[in-house]
C-alpha positions, 0 to 999 in steps of 0.5 A: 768071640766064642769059637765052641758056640753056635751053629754052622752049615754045611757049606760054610763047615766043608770051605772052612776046614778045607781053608784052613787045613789049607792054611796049616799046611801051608804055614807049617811048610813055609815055617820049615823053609823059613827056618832051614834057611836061617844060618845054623849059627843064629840059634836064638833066631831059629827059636823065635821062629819056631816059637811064632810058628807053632803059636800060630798053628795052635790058634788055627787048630784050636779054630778047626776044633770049635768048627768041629765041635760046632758041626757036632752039635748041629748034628744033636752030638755031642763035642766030646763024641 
């Protein structure tokens, strides 16, 4: 599956970002929580799950940038515009 290729609507463009700007967010703060709650000592644990959730935040603004660059080109732009 190709995220940069084809085309979106306007509807479907404004409740995906608005889904997933939801979703960042809300794994980023549950992320921190998770992470400030683990005891200071187990370090390596902190690292495993800072590791996850930044993997995870970078496939989901890697979607939000192919549902950009896809809205661009419904509009005759470029994705580099």
């Amino acid at each position: 599956m190709n995220l940069f290729q084809g085309r979106v609507s306007r509807t479907v463009y404004f409740l995906s970002t608005i889904s997933l700007s939801i979703l960042t967010s809300s794994v980023i703060k549950f992320g921190k929580a998770a992470i400030v709650s683990v005891n200071i000592d187990i370090l390596l644990l902190e690292f495993i799950l800072m590791l996850g959730l930044l993997v995870f935040v970078v496939f989901l603004v890697l979607a939000q940038i192919g549902l950009h660059i896809k809205r661009w080109h419904d509009m005759g732009k470029s994705g580099w515009w």
